[in-house]
N, C-alpha and C positions, 0 to 999 in steps of 0.2 A: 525233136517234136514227135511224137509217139501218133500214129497214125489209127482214125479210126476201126480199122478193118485189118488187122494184120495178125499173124501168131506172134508169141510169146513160148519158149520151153526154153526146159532143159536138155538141150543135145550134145553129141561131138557130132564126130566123124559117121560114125555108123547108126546109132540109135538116138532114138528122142521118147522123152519119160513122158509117160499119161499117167492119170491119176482117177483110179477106181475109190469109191467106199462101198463096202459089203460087211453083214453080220461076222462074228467069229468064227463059225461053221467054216463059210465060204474062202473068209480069208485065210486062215490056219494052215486050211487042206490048200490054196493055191503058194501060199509060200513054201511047205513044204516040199511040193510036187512041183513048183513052178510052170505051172499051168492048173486051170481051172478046172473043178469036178462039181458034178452035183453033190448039193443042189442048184449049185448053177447051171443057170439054163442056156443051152444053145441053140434053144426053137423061140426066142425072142430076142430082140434087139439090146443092145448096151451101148451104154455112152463113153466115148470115154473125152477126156478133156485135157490139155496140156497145163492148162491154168491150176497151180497150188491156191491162190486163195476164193478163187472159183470153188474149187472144188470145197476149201472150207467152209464159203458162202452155202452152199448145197447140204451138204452134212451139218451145217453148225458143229463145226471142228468135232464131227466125232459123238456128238450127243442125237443126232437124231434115232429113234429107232430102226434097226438093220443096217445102219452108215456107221457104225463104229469104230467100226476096221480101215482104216486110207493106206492102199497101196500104191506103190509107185511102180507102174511096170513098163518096164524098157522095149522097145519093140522097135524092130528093122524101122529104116528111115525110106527105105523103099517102099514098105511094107505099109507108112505112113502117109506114104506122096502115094501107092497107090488106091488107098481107101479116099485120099481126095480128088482121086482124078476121075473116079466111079461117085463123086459126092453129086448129092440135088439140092439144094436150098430148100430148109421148112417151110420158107411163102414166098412167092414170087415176085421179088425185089427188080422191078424196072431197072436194076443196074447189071444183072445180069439177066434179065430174062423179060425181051422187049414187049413178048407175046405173051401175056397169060395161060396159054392155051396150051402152047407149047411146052408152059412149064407141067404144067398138069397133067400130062401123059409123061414124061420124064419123070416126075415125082412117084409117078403111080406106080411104074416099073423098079424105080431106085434101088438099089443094093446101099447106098449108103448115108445118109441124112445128113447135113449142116446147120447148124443157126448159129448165128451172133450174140450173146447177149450181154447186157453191160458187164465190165469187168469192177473188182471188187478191192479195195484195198484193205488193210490189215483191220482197219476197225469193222468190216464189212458194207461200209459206204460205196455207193454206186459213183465208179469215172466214167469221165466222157467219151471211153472208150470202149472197143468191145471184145470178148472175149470168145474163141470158138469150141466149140462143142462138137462132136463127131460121134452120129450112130452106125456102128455096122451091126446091119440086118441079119437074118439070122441064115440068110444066102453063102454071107463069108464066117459068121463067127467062128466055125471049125477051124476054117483056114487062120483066123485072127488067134486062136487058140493052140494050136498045131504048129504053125510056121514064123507068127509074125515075132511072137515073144520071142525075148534072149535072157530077160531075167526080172524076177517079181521080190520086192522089197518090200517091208512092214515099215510103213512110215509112221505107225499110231504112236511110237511114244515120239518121235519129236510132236505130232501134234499136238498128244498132251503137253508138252513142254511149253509151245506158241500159246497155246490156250491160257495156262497158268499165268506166263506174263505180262497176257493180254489182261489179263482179268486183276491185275494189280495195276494196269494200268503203263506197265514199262514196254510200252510200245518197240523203243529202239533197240532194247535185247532182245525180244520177240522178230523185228525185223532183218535184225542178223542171223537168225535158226532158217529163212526162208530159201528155199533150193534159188541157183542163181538162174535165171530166165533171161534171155536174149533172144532180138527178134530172129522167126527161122527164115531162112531165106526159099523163097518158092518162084519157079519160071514161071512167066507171065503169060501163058495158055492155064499152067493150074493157079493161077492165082485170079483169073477170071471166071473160071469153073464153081471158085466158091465163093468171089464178091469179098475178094479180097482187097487190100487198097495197096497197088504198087508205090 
């Protein structure tokens, strides 16, 4: 039974894959530096998302304007527990935050942002589940940029791939091109930090 609130990725041992989409510019220049250059920016926030068809839900697999490009960039798993241990929730969900009040000065200060939002399956149909999203501010992006990567992949052409067979309709060859996701497993102080569901 797949639990409201919980992640989903691609990890092992060491790292766990998030999933950027940016222009060709941005992307190009981070594959082949493995690390990000302007014009991306590192005086605003990014998001990044563990969720592959999230993130196709978001780009529409690569067709939106500047999403063209879907990276998959692997990044320290420490590095990932600790952008969630610095996380605040986008609004202040009574389940983790009994006082309003108190979320609202947490929020204000935040170095790192969280929400929820429904997760998406291959046709882009909303489940009854949800999906997490993670902003780091632009307090750590140097560090996210600098330390947290271990290595940045071009995932555009399987996405054109998903896409194609989506668009014929062969859903179940489409659903075998998809990265394998399992739920991550998080201790139970960080998994209250972000209204996660143990």
């Amino acid at each position: 039974m797949i639990k409201e609130f919980e992640i989903r990725a691609d990890y092992n041992r060491d790292t766990i894959v998030i999933y950027q989409a940016y222009n060709e510019t941005i992307a190009k220049s981070a594959i082949m530096n493995q690390k990000f250059s302007a014009p991306f920016s590192l005086n605003r926030m990014t998001w990044i998302k563990p969720s592959f068809l999230w993130m196709m839900e978001r780009s529409n697999y690569g067709q939106k304007p500047g999403q063209e490009c879907t990276l998959a960039v692997h990044i320290k798993r420490e590095a990932w527990e600790k952008a969630l241990s610095k996380a605040v929730l986008t609004s202040p969900e009574k389940r983790v935050y009994p006082n309003p009040g108190s979320w609202e000065k947490e929020f204000r200060k935040a170095e790192v942002h969280v929400q929820w939002d429904p997760e998406r399956n291959i046709k882009g149909s909303k489940l009854a589940y949800r999906s997490i999203q993670v902003g780091i501010s632009r307090h750590l992006i140097e560090e996210f940029n600098e330390e947290w990567i271990v290595k940045i992949e071009d995932y555009t052409p399987l996405v054109k791939k998903i896409l194609n067979f989506t668009r014929l309709g062969e859903y179940d060859k489409a659903k075998k091109l998809l990265p394998n996701e399992k739920v991550y497993p998080l201790p139970t102080e960080l998994a209250h930090t972000i209204g996660a569901t143990i």
